[in-house]
N, CA, C and O atoms as a GROMACS GRO file, in nm:
protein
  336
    1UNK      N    1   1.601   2.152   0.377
    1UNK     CA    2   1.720   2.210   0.437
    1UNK      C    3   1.791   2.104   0.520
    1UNK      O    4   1.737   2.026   0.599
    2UNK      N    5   1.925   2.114   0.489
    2UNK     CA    6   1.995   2.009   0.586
    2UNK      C    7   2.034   2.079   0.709
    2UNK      O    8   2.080   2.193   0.706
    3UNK      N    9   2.014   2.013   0.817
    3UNK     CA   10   2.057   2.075   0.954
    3UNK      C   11   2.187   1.942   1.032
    3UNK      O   12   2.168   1.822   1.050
    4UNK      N   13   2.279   2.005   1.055
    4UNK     CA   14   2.352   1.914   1.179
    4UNK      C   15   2.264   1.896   1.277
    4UNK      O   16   2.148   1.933   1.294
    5UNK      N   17   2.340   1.832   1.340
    5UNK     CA   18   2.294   1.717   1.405
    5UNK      C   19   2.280   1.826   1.536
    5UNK      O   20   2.168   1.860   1.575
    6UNK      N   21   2.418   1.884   1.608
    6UNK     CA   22   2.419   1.990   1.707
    6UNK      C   23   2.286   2.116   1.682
    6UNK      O   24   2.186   2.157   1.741
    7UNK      N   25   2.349   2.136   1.575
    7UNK     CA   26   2.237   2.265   1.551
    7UNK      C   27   2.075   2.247   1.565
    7UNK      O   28   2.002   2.342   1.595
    8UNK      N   29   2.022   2.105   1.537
    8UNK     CA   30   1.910   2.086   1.520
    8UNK      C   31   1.872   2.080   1.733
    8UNK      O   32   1.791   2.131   1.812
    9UNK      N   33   1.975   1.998   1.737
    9UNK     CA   34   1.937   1.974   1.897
    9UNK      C   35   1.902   2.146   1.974
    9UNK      O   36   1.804   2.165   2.046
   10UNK      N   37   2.004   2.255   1.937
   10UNK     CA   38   1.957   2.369   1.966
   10UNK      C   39   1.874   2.433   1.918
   10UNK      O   40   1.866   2.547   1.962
   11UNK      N   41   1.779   2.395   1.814
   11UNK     CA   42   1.713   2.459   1.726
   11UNK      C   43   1.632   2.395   1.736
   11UNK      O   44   1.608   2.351   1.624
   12UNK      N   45   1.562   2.353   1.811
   12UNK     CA   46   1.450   2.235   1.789
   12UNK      C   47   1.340   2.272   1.778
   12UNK      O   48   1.264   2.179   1.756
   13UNK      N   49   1.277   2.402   1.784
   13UNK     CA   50   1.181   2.475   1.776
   13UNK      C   51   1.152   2.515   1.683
   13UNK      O   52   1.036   2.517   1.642
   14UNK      N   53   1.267   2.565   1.611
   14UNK     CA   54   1.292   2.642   1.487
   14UNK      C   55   1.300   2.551   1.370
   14UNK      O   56   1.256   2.590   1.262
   15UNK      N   57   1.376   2.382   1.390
   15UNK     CA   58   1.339   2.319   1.307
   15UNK      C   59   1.167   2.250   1.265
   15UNK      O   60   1.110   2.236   1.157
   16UNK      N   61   1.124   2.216   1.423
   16UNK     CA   62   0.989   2.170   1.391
   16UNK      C   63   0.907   2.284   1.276
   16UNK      O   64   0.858   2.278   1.163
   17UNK      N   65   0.927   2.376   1.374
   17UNK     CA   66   0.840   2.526   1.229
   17UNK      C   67   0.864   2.525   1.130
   17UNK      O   68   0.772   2.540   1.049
   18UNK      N   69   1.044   2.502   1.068
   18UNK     CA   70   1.049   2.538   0.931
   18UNK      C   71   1.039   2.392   0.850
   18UNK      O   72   1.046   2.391   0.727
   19UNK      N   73   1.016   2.228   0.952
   19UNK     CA   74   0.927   2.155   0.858
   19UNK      C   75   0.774   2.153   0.848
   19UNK      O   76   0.718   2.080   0.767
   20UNK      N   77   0.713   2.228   0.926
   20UNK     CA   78   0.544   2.229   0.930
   20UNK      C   79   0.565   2.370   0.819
   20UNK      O   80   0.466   2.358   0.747
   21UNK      N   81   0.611   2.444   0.789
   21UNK     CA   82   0.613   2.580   0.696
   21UNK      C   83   0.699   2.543   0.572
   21UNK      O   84   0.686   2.620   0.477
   22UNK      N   85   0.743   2.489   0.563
   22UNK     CA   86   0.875   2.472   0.407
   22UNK      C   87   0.891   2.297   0.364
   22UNK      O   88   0.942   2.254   0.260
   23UNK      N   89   0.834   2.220   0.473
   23UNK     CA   90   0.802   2.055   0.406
   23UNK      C   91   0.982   2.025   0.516
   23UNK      O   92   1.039   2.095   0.600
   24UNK      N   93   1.008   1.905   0.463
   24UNK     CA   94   1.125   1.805   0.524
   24UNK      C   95   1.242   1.850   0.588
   24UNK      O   96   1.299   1.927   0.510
   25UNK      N   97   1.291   1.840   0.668
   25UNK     CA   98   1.381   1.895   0.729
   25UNK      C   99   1.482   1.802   0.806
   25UNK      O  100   1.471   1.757   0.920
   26UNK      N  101   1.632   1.778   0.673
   26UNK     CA  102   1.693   1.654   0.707
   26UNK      C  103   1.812   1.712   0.813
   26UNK      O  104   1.884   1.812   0.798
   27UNK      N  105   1.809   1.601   0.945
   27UNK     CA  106   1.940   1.584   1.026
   27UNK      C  107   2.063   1.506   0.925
   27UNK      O  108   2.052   1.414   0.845
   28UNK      N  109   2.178   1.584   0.966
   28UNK     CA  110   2.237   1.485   0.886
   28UNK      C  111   2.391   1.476   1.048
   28UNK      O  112   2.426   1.566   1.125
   29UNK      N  113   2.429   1.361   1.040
   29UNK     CA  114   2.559   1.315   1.129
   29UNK      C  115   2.659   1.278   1.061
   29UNK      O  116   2.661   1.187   0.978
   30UNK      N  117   2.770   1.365   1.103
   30UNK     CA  118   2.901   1.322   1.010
   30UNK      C  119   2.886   1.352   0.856
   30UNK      O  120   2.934   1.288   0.763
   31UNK      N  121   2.808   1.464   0.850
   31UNK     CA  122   2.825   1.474   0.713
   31UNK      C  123   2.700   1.420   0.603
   31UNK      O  124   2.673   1.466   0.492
   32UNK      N  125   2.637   1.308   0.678
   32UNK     CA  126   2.569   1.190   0.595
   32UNK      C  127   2.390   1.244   0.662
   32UNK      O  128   2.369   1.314   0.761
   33UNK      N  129   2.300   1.193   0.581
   33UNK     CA  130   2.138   1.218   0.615
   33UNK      C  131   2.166   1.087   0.692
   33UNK      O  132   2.221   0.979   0.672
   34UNK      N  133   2.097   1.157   0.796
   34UNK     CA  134   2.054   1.053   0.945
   34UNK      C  135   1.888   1.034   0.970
   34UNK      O  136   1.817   0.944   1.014
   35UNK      N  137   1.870   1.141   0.930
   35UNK     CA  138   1.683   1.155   0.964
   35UNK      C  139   1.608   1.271   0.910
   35UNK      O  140   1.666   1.359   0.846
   36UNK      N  141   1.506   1.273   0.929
   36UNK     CA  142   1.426   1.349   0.863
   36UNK      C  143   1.273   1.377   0.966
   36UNK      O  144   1.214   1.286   1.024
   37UNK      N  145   1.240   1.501   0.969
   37UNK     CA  146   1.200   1.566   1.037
   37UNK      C  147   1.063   1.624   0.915
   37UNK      O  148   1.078   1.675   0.804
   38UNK      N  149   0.956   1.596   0.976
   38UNK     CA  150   0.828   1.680   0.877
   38UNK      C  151   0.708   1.672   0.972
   38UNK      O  152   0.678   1.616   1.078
   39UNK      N  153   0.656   1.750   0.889
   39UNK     CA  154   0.531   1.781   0.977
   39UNK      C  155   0.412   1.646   0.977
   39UNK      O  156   0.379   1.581   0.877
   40UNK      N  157   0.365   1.628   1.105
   40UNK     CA  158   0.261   1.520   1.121
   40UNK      C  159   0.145   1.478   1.022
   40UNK      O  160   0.122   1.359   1.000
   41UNK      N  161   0.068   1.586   0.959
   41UNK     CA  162   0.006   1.586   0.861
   41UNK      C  163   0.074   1.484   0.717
   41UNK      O  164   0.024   1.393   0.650
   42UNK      N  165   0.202   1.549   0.714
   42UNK     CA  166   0.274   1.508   0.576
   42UNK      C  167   0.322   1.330   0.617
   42UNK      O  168   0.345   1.225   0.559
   43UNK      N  169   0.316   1.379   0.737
   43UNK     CA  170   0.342   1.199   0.828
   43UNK      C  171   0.254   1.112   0.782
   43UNK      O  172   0.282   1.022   0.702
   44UNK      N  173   0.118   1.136   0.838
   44UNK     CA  174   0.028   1.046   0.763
   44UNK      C  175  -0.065   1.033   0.661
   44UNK      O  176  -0.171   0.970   0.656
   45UNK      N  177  -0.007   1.102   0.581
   45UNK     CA  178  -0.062   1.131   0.466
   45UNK      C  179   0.045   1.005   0.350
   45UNK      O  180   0.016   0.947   0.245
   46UNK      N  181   0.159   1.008   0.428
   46UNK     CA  182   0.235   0.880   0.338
   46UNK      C  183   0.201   0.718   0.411
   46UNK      O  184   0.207   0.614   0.345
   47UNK      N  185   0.161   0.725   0.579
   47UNK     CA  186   0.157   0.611   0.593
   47UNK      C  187   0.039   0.566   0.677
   47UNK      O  188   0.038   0.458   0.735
   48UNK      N  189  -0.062   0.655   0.682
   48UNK     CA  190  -0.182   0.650   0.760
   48UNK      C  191  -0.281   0.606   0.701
   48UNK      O  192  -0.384   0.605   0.767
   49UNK      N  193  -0.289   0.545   0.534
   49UNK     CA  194  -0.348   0.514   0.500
   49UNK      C  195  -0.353   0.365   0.463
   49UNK      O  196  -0.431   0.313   0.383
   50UNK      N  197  -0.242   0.297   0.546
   50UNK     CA  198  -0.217   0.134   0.584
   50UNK      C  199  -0.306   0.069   0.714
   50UNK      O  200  -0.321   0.105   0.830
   51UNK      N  201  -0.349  -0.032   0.645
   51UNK     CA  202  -0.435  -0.071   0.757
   51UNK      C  203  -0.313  -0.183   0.815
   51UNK      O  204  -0.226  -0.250   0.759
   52UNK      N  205  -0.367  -0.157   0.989
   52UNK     CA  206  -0.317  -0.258   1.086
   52UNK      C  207  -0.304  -0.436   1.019
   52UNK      O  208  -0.367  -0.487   0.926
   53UNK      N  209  -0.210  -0.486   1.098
   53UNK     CA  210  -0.211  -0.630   1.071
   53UNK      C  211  -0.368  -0.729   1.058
   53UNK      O  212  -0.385  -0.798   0.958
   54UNK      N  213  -0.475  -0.725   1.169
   54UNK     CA  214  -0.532  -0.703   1.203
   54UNK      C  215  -0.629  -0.695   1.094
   54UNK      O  216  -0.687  -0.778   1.024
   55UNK      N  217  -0.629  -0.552   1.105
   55UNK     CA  218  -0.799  -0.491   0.951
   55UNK      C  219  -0.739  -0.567   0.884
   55UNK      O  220  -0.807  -0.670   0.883
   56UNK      N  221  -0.631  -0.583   0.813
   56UNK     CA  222  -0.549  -0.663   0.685
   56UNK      C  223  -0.631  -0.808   0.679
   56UNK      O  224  -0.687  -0.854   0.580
   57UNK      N  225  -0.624  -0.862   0.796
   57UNK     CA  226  -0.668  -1.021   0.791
   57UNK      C  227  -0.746  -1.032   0.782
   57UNK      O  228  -0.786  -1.133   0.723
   58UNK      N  229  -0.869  -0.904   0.849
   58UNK     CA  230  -1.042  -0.920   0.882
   58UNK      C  231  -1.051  -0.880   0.794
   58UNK      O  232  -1.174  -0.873   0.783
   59UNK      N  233  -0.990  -0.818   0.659
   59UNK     CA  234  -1.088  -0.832   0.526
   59UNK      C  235  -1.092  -0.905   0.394
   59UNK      O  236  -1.163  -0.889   0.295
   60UNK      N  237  -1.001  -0.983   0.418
   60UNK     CA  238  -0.992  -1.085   0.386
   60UNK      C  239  -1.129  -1.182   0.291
   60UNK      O  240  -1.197  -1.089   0.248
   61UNK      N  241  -1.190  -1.299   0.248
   61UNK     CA  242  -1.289  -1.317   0.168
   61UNK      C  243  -1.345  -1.407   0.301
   61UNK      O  244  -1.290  -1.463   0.396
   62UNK      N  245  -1.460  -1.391   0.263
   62UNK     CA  246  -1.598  -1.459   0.354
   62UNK      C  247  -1.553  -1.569   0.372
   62UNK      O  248  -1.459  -1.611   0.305
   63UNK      N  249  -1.621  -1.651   0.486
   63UNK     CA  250  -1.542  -1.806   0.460
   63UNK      C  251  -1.715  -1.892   0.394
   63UNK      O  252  -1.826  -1.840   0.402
   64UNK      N  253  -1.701  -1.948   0.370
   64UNK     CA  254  -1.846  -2.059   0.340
   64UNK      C  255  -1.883  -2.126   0.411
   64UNK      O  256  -1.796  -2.131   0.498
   65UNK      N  257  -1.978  -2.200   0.441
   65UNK     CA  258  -2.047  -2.263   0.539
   65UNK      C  259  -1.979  -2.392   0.538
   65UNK      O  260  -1.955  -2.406   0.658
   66UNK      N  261  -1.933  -2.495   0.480
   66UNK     CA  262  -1.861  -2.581   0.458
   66UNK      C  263  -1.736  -2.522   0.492
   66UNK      O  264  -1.711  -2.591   0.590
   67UNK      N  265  -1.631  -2.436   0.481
   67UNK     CA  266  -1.546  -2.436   0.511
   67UNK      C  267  -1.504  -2.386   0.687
   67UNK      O  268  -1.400  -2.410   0.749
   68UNK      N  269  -1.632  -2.306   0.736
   68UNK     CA  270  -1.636  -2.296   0.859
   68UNK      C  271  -1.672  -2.423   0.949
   68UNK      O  272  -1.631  -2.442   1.064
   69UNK      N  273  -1.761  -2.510   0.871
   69UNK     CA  274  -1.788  -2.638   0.953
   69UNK      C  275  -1.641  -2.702   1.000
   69UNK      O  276  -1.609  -2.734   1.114
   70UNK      N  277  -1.550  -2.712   0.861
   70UNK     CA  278  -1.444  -2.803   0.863
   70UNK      C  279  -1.324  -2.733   0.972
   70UNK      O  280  -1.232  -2.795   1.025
   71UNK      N  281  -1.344  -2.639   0.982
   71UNK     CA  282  -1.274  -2.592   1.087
   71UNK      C  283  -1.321  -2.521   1.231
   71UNK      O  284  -1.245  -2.455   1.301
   72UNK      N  285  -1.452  -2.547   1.259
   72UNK     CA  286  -1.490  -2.577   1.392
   72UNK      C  287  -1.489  -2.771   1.431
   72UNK      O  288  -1.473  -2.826   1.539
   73UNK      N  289  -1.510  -2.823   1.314
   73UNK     CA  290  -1.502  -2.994   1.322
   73UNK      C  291  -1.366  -3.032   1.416
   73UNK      O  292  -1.368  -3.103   1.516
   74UNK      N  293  -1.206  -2.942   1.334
   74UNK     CA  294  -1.110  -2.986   1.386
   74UNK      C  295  -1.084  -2.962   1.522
   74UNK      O  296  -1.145  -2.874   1.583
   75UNK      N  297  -0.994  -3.037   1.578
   75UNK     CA  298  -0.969  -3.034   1.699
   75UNK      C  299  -0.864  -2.887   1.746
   75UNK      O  300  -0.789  -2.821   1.674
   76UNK      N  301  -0.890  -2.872   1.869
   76UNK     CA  302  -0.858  -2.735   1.918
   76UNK      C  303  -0.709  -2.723   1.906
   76UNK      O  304  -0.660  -2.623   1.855
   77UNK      N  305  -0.608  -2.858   1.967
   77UNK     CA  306  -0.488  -2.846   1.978
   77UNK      C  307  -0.354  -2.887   1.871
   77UNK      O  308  -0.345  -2.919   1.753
   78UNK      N  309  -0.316  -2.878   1.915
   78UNK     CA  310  -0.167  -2.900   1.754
   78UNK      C  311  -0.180  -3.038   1.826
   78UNK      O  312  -0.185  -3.074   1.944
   79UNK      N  313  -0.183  -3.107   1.690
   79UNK     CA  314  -0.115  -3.273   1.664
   79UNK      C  315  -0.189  -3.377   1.766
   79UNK      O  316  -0.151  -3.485   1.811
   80UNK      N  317  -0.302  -3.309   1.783
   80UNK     CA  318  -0.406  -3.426   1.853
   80UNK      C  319  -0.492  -3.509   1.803
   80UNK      O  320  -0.557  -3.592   1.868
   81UNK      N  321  -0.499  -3.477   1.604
   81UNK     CA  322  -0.543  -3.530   1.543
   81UNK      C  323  -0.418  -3.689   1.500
   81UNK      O  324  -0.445  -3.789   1.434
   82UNK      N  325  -0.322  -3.661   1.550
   82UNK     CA  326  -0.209  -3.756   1.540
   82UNK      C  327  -0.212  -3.905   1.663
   82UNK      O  328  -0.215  -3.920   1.785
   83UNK      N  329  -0.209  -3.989   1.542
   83UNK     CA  330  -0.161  -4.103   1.625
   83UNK      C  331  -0.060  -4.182   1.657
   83UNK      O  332  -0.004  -4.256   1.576
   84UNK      N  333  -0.034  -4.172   1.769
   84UNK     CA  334   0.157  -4.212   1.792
   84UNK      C  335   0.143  -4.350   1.773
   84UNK      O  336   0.242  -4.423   1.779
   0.00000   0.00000   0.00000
């Protein structure tokens, strides 16, 4: 159901219910879809199943023993391995 923009602001009760009971419930401004309104469940059910930046990196592949050496070997700071 499309709702204005006014109407939704007075209805805000009535919209949350009829997207947790009937699914999406678009604001629209000037005529045009501005936003969209649904119930929390249906929320993360499209995007709750993305892992953080974070988990993303930590699962990543094992490192090897050689390749962890070579990068505890290097030095801590940018460009200190450099000679002016």
């Amino acid at each position: 159901m499309n709702w204005h923009l006014q109407d939704a602001k007075n209805n805000l009760s009535k919209l949350v219910q009829q997207a947790r009971e009937k699914g999406p419930q678009t604001i629209t401004l000037r005529g045009k879809p501005a936003a969209v309104v649904m119930a929390a469940e249906e929320y993360e059910r499209l995007v709750g199943s993305k892992p953080s930046l974070a988990e993303y990196l930590l699962s990543g592949p094992e490192w090897d023993d050689d390749f962890v050496e070579e990068v505890n070997r290097r030095s801590k700071g940018p460009g200190r391995d450099v000679d002016l």
